[in-house]
Jmol script that loads the backbone (N, CA, C; Angstrom):
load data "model"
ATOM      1  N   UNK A   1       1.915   8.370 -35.752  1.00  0.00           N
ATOM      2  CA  UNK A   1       2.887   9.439 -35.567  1.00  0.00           C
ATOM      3  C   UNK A   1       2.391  10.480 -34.552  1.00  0.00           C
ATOM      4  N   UNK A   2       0.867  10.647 -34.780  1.00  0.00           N
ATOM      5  CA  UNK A   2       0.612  11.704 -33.672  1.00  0.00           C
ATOM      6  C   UNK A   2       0.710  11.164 -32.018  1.00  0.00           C
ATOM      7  N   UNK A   3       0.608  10.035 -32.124  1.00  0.00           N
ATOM      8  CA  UNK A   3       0.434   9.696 -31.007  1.00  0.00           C
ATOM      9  C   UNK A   3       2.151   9.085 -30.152  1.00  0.00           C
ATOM     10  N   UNK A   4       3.306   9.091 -30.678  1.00  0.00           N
ATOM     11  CA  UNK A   4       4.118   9.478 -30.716  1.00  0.00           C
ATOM     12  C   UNK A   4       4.974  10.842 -30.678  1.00  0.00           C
ATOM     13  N   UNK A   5       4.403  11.691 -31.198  1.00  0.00           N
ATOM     14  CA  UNK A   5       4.076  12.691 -30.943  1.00  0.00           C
ATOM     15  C   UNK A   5       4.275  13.461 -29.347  1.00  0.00           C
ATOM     16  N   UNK A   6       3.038  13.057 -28.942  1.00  0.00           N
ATOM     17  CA  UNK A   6       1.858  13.472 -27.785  1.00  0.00           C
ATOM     18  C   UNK A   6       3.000  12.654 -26.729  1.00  0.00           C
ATOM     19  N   UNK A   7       3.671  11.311 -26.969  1.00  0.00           N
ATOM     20  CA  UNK A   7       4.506  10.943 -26.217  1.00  0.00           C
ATOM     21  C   UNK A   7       5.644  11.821 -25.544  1.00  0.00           C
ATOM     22  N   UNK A   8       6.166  12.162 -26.872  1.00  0.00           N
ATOM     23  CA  UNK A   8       7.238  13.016 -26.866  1.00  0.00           C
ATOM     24  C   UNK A   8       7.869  14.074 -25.825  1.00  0.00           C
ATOM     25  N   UNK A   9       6.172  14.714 -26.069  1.00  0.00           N
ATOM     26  CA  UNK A   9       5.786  16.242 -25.485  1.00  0.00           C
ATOM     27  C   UNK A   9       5.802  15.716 -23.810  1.00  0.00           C
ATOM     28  N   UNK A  10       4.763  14.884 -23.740  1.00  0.00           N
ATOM     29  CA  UNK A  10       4.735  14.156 -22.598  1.00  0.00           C
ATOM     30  C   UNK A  10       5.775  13.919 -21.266  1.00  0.00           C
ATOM     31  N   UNK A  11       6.607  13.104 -22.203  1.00  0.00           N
ATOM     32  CA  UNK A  11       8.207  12.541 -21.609  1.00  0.00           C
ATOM     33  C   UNK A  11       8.841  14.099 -21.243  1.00  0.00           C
ATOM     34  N   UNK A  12       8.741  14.674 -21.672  1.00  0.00           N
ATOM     35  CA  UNK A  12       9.765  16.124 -21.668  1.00  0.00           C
ATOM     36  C   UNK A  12       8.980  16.648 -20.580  1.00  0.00           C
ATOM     37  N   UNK A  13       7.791  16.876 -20.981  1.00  0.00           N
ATOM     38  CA  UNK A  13       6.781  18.039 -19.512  1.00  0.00           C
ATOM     39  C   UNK A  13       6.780  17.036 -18.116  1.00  0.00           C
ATOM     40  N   UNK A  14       6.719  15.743 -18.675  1.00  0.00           N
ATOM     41  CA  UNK A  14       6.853  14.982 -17.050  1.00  0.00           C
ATOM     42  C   UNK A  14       8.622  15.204 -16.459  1.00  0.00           C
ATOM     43  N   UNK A  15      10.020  14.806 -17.487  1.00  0.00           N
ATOM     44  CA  UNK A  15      10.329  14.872 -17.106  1.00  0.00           C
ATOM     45  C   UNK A  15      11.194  16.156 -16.013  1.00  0.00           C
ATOM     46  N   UNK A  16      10.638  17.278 -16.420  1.00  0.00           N
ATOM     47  CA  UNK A  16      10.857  18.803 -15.817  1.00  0.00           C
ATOM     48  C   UNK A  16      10.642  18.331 -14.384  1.00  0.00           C
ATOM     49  N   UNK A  17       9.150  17.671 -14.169  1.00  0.00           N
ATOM     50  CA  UNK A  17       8.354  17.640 -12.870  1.00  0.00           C
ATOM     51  C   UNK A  17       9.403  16.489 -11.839  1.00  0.00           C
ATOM     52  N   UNK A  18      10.179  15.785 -12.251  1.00  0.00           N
ATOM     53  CA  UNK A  18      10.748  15.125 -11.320  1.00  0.00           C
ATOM     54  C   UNK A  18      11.984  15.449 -10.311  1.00  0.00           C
ATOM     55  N   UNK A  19      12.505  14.755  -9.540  1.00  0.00           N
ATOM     56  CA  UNK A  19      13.595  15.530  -8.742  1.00  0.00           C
ATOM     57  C   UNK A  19      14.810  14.882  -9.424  1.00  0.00           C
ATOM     58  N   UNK A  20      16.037  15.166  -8.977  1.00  0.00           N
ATOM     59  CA  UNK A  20      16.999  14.492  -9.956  1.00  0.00           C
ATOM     60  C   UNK A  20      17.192  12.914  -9.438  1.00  0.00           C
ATOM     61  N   UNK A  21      16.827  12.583  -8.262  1.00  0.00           N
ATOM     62  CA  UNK A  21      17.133  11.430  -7.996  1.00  0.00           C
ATOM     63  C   UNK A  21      16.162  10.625  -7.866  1.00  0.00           C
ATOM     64  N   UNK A  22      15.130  10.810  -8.898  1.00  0.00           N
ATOM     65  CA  UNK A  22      14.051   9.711  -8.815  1.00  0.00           C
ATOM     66  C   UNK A  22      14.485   8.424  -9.986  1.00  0.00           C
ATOM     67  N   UNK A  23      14.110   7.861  -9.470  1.00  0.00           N
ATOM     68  CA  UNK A  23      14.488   6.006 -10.120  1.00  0.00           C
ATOM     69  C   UNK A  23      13.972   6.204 -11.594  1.00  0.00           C
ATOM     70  N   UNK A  24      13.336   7.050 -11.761  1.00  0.00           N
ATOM     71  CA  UNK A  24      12.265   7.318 -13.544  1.00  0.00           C
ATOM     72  C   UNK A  24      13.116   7.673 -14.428  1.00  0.00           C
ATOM     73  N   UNK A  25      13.650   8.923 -13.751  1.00  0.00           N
ATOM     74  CA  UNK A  25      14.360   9.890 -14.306  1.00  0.00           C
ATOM     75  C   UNK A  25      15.264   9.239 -15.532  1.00  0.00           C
ATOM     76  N   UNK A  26      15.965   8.313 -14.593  1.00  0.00           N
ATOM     77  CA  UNK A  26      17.560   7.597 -15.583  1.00  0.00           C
ATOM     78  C   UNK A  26      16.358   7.153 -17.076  1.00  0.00           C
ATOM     79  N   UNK A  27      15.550   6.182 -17.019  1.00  0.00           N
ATOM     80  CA  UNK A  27      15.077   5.805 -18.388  1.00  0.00           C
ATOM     81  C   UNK A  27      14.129   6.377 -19.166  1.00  0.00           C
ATOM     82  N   UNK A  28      13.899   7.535 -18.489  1.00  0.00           N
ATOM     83  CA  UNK A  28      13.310   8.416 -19.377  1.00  0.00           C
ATOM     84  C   UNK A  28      14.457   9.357 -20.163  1.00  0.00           C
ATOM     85  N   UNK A  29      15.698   9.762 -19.695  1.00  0.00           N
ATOM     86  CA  UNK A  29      16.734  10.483 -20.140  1.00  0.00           C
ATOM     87  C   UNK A  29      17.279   9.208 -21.243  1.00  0.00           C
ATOM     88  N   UNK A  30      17.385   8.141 -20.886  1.00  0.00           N
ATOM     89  CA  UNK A  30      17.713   7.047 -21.936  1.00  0.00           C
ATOM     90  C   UNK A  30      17.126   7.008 -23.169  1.00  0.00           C
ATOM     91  N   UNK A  31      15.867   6.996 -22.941  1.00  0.00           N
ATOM     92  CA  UNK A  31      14.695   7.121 -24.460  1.00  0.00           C
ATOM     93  C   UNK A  31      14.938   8.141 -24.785  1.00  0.00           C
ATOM     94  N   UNK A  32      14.766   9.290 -24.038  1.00  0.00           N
ATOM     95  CA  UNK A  32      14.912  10.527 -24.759  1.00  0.00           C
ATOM     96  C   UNK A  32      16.047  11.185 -25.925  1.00  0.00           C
ATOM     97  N   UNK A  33      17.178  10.422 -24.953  1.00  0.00           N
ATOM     98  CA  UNK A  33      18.384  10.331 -25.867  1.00  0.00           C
ATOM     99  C   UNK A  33      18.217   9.637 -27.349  1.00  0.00           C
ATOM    100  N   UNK A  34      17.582   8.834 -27.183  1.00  0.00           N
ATOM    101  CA  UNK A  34      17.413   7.947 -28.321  1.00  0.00           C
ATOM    102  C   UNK A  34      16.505   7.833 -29.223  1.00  0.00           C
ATOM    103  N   UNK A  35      15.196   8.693 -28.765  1.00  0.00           N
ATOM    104  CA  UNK A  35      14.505   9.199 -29.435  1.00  0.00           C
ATOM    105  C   UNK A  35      14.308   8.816 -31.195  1.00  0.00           C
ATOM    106  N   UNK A  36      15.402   9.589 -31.828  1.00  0.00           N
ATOM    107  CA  UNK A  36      15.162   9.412 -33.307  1.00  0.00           C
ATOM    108  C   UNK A  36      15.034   8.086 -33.641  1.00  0.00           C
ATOM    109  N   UNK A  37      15.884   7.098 -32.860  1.00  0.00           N
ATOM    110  CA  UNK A  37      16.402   5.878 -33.333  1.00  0.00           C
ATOM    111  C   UNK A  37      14.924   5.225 -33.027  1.00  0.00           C
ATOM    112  N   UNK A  38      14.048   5.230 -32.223  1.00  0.00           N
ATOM    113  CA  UNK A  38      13.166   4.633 -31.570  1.00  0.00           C
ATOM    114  C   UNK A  38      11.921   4.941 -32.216  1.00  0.00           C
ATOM    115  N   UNK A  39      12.060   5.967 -32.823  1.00  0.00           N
ATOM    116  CA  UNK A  39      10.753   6.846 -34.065  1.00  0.00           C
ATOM    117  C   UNK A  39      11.377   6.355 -35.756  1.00  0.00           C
ATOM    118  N   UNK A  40      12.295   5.600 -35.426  1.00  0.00           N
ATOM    119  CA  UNK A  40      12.951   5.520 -37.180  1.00  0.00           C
ATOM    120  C   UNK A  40      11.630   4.733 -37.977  1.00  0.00           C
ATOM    121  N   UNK A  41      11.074   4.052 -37.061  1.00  0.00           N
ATOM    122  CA  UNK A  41      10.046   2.702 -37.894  1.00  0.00           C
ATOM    123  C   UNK A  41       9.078   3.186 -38.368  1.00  0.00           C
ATOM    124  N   UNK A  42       8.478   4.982 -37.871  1.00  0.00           N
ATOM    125  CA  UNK A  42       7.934   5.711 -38.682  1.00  0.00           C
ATOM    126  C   UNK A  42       8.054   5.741 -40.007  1.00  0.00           C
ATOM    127  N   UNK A  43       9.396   6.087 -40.165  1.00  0.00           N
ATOM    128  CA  UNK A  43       9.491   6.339 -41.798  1.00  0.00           C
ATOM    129  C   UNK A  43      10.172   5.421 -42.542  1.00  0.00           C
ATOM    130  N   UNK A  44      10.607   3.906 -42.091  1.00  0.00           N
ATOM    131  CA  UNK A  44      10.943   2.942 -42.507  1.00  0.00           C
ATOM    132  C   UNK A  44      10.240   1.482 -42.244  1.00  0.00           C
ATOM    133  N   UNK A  45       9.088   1.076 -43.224  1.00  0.00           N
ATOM    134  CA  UNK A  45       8.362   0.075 -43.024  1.00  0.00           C
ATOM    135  C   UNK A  45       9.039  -0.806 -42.340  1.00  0.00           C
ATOM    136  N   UNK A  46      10.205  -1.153 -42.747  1.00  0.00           N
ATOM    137  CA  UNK A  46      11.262  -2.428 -42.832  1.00  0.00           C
ATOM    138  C   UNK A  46      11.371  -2.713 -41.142  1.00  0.00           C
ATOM    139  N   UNK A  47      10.939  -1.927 -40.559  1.00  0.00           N
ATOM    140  CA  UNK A  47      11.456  -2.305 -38.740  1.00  0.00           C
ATOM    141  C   UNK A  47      10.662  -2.354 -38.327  1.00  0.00           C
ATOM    142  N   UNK A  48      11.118  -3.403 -37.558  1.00  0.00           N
ATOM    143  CA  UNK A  48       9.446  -3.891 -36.567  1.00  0.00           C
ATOM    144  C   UNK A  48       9.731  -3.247 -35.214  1.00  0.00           C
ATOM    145  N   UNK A  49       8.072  -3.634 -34.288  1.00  0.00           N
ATOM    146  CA  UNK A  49       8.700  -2.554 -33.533  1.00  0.00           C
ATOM    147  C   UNK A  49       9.201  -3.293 -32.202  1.00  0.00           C
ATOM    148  N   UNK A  50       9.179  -4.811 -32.461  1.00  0.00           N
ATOM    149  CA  UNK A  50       9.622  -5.848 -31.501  1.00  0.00           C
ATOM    150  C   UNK A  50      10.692  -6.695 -31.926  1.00  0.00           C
ATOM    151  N   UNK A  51      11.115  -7.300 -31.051  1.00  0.00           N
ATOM    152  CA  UNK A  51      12.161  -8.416 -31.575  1.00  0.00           C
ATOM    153  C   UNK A  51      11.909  -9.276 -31.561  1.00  0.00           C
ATOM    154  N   UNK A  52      10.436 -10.163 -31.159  1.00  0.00           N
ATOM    155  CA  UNK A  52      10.298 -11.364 -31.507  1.00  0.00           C
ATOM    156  C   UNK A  52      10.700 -12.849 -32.468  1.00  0.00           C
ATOM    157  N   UNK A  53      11.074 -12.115 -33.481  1.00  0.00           N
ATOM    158  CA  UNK A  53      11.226 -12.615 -34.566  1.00  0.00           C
ATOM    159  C   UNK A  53      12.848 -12.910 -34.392  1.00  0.00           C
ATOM    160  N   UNK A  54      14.112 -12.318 -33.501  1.00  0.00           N
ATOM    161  CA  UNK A  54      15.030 -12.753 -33.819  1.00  0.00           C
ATOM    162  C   UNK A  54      14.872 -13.601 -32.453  1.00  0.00           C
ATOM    163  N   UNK A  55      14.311 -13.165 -31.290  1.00  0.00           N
ATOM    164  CA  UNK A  55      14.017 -14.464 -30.211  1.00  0.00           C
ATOM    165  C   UNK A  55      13.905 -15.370 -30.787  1.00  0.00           C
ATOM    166  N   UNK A  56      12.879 -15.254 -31.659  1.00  0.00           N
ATOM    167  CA  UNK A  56      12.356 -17.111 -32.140  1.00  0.00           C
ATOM    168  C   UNK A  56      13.536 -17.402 -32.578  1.00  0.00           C
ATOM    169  N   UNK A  57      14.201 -17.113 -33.628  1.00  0.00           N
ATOM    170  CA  UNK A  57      15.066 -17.897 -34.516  1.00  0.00           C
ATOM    171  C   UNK A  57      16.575 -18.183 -33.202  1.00  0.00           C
ATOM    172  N   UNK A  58      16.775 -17.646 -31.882  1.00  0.00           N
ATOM    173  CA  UNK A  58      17.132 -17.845 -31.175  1.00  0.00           C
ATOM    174  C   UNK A  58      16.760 -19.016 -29.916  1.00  0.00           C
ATOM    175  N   UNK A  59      15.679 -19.465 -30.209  1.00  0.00           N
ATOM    176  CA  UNK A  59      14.945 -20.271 -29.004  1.00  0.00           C
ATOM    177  C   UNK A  59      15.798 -21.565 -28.948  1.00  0.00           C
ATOM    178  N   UNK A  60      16.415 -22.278 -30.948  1.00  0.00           N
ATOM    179  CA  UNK A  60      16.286 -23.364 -30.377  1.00  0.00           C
ATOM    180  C   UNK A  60      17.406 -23.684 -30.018  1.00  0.00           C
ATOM    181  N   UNK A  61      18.525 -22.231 -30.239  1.00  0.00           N
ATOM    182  CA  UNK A  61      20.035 -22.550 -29.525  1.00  0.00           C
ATOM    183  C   UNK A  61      19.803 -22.113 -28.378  1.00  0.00           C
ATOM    184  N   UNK A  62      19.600 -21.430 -27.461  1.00  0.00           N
ATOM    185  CA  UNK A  62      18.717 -21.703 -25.924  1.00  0.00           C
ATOM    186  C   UNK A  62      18.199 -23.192 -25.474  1.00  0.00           C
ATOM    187  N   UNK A  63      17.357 -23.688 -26.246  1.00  0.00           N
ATOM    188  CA  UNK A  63      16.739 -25.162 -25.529  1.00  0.00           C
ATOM    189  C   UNK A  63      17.813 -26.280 -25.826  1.00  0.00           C
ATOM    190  N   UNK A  64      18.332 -25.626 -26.870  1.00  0.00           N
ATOM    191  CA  UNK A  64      19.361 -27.032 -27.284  1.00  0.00           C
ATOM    192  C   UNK A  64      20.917 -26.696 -26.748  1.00  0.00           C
ATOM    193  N   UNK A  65      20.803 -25.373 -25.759  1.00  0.00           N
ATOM    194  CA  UNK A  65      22.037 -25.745 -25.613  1.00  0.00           C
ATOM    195  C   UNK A  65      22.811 -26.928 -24.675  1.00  0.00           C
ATOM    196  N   UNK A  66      21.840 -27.657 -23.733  1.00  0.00           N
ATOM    197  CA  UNK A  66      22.576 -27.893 -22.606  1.00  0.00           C
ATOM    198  C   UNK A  66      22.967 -29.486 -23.255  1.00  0.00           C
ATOM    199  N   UNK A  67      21.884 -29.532 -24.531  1.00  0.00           N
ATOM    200  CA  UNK A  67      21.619 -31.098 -25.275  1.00  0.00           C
ATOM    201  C   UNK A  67      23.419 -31.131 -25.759  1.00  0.00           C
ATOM    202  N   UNK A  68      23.855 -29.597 -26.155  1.00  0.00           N
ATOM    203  CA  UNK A  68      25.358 -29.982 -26.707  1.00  0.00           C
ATOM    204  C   UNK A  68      26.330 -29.492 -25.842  1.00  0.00           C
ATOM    205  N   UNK A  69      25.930 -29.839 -24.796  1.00  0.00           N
ATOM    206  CA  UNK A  69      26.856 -29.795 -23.547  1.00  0.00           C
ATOM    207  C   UNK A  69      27.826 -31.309 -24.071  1.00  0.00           C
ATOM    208  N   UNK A  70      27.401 -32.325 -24.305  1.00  0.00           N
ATOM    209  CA  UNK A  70      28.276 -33.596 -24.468  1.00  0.00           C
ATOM    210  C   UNK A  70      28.154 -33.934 -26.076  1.00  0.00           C
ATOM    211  N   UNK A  71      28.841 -33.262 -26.919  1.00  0.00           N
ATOM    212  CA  UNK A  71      28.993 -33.360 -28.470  1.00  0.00           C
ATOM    213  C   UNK A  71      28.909 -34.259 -28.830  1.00  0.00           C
ATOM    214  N   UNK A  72      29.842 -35.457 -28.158  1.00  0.00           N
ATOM    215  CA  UNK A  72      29.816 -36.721 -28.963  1.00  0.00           C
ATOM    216  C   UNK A  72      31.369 -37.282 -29.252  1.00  0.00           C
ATOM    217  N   UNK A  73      32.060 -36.462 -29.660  1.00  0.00           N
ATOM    218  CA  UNK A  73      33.342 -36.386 -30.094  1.00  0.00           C
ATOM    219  C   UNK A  73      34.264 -34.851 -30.804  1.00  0.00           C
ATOM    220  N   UNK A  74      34.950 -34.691 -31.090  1.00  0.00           N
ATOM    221  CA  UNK A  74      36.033 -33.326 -31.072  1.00  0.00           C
ATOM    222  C   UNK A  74      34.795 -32.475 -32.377  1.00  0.00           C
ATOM    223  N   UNK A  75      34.916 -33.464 -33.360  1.00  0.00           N
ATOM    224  CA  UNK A  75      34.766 -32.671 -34.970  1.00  0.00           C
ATOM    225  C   UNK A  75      33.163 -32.590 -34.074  1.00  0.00           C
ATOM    226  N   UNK A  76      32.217 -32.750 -33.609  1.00  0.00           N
ATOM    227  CA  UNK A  76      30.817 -32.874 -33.367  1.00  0.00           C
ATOM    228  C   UNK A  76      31.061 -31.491 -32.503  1.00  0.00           C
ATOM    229  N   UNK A  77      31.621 -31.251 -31.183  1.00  0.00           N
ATOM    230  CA  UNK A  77      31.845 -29.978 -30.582  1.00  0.00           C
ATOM    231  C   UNK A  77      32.480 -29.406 -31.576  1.00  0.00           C
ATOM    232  N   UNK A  78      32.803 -28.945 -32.698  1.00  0.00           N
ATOM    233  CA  UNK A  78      33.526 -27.543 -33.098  1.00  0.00           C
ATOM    234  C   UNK A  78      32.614 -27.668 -34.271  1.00  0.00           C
ATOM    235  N   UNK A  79      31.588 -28.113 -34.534  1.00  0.00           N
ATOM    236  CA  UNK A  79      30.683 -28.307 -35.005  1.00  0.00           C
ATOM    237  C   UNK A  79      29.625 -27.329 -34.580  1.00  0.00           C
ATOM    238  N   UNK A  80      29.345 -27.855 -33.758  1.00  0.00           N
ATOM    239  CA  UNK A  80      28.258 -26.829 -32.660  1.00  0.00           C
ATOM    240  C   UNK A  80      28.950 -26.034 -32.595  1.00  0.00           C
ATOM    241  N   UNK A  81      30.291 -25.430 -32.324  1.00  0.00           N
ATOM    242  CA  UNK A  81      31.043 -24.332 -31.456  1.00  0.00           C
ATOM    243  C   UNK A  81      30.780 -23.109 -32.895  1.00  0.00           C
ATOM    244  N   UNK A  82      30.861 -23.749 -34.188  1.00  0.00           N
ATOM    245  CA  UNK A  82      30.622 -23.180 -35.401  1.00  0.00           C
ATOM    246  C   UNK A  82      29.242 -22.588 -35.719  1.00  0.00           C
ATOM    247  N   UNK A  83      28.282 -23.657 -35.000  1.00  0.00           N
ATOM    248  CA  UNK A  83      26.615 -23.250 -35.538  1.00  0.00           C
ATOM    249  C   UNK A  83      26.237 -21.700 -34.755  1.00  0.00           C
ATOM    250  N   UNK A  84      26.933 -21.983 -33.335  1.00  0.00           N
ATOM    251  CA  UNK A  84      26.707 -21.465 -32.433  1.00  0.00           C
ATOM    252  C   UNK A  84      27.135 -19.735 -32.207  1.00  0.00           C
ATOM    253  N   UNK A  85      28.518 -19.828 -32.892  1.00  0.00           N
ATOM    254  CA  UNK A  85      28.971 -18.673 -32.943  1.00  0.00           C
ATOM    255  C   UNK A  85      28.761 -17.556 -34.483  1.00  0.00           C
TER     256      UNK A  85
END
end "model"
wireframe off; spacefill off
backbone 0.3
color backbone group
């Protein structure tokens, strides 16, 4: 938390120092905005602080999609069209 914190303070005193049209600016005003949402995992074990975990469970409709490019037959595509959506 402290070191989150120290971020915080950080993001704000740097962003004073910039001009308005520096390329930084936009995603530092983005986080900043969002701030609470992005500090929530502080006080809620339950959130991780990556998404890895829904990538993975995403990988193998990615690798398998192009495999159900040719279903097989109608009920086999709305099959997939079902897993998929």
């Amino acid at each position: 938390k402290p070191l989150l914190e120290d971020m915080h303070a950080w993001l704000l005193r740097e962003r004073e120092t910039l001009s308005r049209s520096s390329e930084v600016l936009k995603p530092m005003n983005y986080m900043l905005r969002r701030w609470d949402d992005f500090a929530r995992f502080l006080y809620d074990g339950r959130i991780c602080l990556t998404n890895n975990c829904a990538e993975r469970a995403l990988r193998g409709i990615a690798l398998g999609r192009r495999n159900w490019t040719f279903a097989g037959s109608q009920r086999g595509a709305d099959r997939a069209a079902i897993m998929l959506t």
